[in-house]
N, C-alpha and C positions, 0 to 999 in steps of 0.2 A: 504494500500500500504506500501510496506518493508522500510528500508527507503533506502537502495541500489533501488531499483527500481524507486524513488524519486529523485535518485541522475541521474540514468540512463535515467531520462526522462528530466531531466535539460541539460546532457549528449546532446543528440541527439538536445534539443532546440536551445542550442551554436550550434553546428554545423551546423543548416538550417538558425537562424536567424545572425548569426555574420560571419560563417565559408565562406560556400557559401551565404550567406544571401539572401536566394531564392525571387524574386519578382514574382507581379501577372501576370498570362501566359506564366512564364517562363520553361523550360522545365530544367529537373535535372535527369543525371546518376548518376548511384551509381556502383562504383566498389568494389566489397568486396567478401571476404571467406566464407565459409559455415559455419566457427567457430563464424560468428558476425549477423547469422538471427535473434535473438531477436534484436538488437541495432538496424540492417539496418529497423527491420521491424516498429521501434518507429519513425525513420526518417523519413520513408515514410508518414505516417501519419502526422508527422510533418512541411512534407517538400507541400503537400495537405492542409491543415490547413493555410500554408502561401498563400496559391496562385498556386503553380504549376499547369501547366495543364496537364503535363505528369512526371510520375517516373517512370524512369526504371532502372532497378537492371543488372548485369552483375555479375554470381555466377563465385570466382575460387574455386580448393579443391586443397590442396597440394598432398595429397597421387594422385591424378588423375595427379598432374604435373609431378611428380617426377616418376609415370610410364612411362610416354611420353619421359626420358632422360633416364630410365634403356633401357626399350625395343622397342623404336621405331627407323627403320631403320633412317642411318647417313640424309638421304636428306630430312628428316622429319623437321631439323634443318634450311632447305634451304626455307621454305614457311611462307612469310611473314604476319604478319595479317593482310591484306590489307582490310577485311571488318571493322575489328577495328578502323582502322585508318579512314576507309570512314564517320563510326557512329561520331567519333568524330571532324571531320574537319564540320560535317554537324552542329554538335550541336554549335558548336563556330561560325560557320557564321552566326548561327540563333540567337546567345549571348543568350547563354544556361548555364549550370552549370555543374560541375562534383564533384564527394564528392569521393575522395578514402579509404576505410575504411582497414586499413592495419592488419596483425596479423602475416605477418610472422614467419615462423620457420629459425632461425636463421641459419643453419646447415642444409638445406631442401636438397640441392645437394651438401652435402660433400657426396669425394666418385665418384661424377659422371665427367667423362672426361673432362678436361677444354676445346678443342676443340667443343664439344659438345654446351656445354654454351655458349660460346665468339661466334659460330658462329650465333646462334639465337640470340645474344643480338646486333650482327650485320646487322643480317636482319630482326628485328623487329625496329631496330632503324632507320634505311632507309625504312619501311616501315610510321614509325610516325614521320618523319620529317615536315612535312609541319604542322604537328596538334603543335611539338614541335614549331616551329616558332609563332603560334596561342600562345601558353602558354608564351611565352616567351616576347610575346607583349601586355601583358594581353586583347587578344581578347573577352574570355570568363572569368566566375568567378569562380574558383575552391578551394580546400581545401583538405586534409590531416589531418585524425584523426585516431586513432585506438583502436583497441578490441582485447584482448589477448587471444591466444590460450594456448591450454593445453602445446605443444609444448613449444613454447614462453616463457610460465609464468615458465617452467620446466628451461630452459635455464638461465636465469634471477635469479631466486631464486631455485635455488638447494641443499640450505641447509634446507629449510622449506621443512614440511610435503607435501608428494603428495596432501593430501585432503585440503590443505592447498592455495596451488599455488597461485591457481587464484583467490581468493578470496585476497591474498596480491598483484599480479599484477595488479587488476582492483585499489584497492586501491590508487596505485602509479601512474596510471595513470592519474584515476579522479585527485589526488592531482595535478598532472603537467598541466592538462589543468582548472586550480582554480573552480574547480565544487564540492560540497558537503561545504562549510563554508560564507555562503548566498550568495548573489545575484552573480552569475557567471558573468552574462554579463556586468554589472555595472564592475564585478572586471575586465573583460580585458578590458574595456574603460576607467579604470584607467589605465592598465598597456601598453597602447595604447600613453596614454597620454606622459608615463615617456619616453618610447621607442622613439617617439619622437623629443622629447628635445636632445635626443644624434645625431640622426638623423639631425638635424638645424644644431647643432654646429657644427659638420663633414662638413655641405654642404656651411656652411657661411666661413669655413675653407678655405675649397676647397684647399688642401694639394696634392703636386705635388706626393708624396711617402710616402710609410709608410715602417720602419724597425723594423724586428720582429727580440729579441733577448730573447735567453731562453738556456737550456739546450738543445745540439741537435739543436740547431736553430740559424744559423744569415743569413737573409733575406730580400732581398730588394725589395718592389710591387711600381712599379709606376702605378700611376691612368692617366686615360686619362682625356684630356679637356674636360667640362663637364659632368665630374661625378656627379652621384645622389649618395649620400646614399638614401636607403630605410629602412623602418622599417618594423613592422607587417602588417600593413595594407596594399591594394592594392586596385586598381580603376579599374573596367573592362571599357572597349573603351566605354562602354552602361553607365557608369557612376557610376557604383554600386559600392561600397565595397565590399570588400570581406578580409579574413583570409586564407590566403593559408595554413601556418601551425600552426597547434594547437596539441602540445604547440609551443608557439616562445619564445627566448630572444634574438634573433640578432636584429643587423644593419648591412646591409649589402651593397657592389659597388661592380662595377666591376672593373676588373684589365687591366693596358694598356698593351695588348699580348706581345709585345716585350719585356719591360721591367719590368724581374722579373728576380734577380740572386741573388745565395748563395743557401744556402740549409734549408731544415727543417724537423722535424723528427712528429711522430705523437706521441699523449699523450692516445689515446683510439683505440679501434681495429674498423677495418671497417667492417662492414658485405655489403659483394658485391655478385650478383649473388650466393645467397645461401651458399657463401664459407667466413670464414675470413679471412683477412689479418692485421697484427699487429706487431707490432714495425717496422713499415720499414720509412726509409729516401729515401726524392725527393732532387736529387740535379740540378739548372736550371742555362742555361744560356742565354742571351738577348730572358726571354723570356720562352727560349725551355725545357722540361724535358730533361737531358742527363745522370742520372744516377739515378739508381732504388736500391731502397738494406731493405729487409724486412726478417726478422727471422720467419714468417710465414704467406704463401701464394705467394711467389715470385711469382710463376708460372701465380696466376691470377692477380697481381700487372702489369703486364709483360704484359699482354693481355690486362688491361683496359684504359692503358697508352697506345698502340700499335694498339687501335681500330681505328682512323682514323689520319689525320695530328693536325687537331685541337684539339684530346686528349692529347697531347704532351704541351698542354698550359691549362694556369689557365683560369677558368671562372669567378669565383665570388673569394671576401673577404669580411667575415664574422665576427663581434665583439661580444664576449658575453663575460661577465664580468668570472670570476672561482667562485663568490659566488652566482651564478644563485641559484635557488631552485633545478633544476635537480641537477645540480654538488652539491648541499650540502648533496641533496638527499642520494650519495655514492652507489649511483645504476646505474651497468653499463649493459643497455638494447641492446645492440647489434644490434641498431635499429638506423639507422642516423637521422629520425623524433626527436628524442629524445638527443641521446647523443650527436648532435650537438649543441645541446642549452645545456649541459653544457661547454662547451670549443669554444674556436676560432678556425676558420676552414676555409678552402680553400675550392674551387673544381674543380677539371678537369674536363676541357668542354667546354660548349659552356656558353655566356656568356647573361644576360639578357638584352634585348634592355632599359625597362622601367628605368636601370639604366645609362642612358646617358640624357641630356636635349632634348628633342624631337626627342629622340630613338626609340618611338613607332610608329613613320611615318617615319621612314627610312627604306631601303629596308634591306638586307644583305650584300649586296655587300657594301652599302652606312658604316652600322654598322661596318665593316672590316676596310675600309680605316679610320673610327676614332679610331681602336684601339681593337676593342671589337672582341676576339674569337668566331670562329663558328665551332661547330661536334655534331655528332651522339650521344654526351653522354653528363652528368653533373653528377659527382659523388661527393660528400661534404665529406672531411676527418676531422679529430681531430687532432688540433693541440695547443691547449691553457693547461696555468696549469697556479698557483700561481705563478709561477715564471718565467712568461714570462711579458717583459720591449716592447712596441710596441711605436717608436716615429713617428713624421709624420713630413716631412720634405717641409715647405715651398715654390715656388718656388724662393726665396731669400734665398733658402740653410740652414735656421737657426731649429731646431732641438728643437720639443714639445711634452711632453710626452702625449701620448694620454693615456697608459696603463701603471701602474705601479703594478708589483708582482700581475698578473691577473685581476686587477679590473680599471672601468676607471680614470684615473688622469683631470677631469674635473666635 
């Protein structure tokens, strides 16, 4: 055995036994590209080995998508995937598993109408609402990991040889989810461990607001009454753990909907529906986005912000130091799995219940009136660099640095 293929089998073992950490009888989808059937096909076996009773696979093909947006008529756009969303609301009341194995093409629908896009990203998101509230409550156990495509690994490193690519994309990968320099899963229950410790003092805090100042940035998040910070880890309502993403280096809460004002600029490009957007400023007030301003992509900034009311407001705050390994990495992936663990980040959207104090048995409506945004979307932008100063403010006013010149001040 190679020793890539050694690495690849450690690869896929994080994933079944830490990511989703599949139990006996449990049932596991797999969503993934046609660009990751070796990997998906090592999981499967992996994820049988543990226990599963059922794997099932859900093939996408980008060239197949990106047909669907060149030549299929406009109302193609109007049909939602409402069998999708039945498979997965079934699998989460059964406390099931999902494993999403990403590869995107960063650029996949540059080119194609934004009308087009925004309207399927509208009616597939009102299709998976009720599965997103399951997620959101960690009903079931899921995870996020990825397999690079020729596309991808092209995007990403573009100055290296074509024959080259992917063999330095897989590289960079395995390196971010600590696989190939012994024992992988030892090393994220150490880094589980550290993740943690940031996690306690944030929550023994319990910091009425935090102000973020940087270049491009002075901003104010109030937290609602009880907030959680969260770390990597997460507990399905069945008791499990699980790893949502891999790689992580946040900690993360959610933010009190009304009160968020000032502005902030982003430090990395976003890749959203196929398209980027990059260098643009959010400006808020009690709360609400009220100005948009982006040197490229306005048009689909414009739309992901304008997707429903609760896009217009933050969901999550996110901490991750600027000397992460991604960020030292100096590889910027075009992929938010990724470049959000190098920088601090927001998200428009809707916000997670598991981070409120018995959030997880509250209804929506109940989640709203403490504070916590609800929509159709969650999208996590780049906002951190070395030289952003993050205090958190007391609720006796007094003013603590939680972040000093990107990294923590505790």
């Amino acid at each position: 055995m190679s020793d890539f293929q050694i690495k690849l089998e450690q690869y896929a073992e994080l994933a079944v036994r830490v990511g989703v950490n599949i139990q006996p009888g449990q049932r596991l989808v797999i969503n993934a590209s046609i660009d990751a059937v070796e990997f998906v096909r090592i999981v499967t076996k992996k994820a049988y080995e543990a226990g599963a009773v059922l794997v099932k696979v859900n093939w996408s093909d980008d060239q197949v998508a990106r047909m669907r947006y060149d030549l299929a008529p406009d109302e193609s756009f109007e049909i939602g995937p409402k069998w999708y969303a039945a498979e997965m609301e079934e699998l989460a009341e059964d406390g099931g598993a999902i494993l999403h194995v990403i590869s995107d093409d960063p650029d996949l629908l540059k080119g194609v109408k934004p009308e087009r896009i925004s309207t399927y990203q509208m009616t597939a998101n009102k299709a998976l609402a009720k599965y997103r509230e399951y997620v959101q409550s960690e009903k079931l156990s899921w995870s996020i990991v990825a397999v690079p495509s020729e596309a991808w690994a092209a995007k990403v490193f573009p100055d290296v040889a074509k024959e080259d690519q992917m063999s330095t994309m897989w590289d960079a990968i395995l390196k971010a989810v600590r696989v190939g320099n012994g024992d992988a899963i030892e090393a994220w229950e150490k880094h589980v461990e550290l993740l943690n410790t940031k996690s306690k003092y944030l929550n023994d805090k319990a910091y009425k607001q935090l102000h973020y100042v940087a270049p491009g940035t002075d901003l104010t998040i109030g937290l609602p009454e009880g907030h959680l910070w969260a770390a990597a880890e997460s507990t399905s309502e069945r008791g499990f753990s699980f790893m949502a993403n891999m790689p992580t280096e946040e900690v993360f809460t959610a933010p009190l909907k009304s009160d968020v004002n000032g502005y902030v600029s982003s430090t990395k490009p976003l890749s959203y529906g196929g398209n980027i957007i990059d260098n643009f400023k959010l400006t808020f007030k009690d709360g609400r986005i009220v100005g948009v301003e982006a040197e490229q992509g306005q048009d689909t900034l414009e739309r992901l912000v304008n997707m429903d009311e609760g896009s217009h407001y933050l969901g999550e705050v996110a901490l991750v130091p600027h000397k992460s390994p991604i960020s030292q990495s100096n590889i910027l992936y075009y992929n938010t799995l990724f470049d959000e663990n190098a920088s601090n980040h927001l998200a428009i959207g809707s916000a997670y219940a598991f981070n409120l104090i018995g959030g997880k048995e509250l209804s929506r409506d109940e989640l709203n009136e403490r504070g916590l945004n609800n929509s159709l979307t969650h999208v996590d932008f780049m906002i951190g660099s070395g030289e952003m100063d993050i205090y958190g403010i007391t609720k006796d006013g007094e003013k603590e640095p939680v972040f000093h010149q990107g990294e923590w001040a505790f």
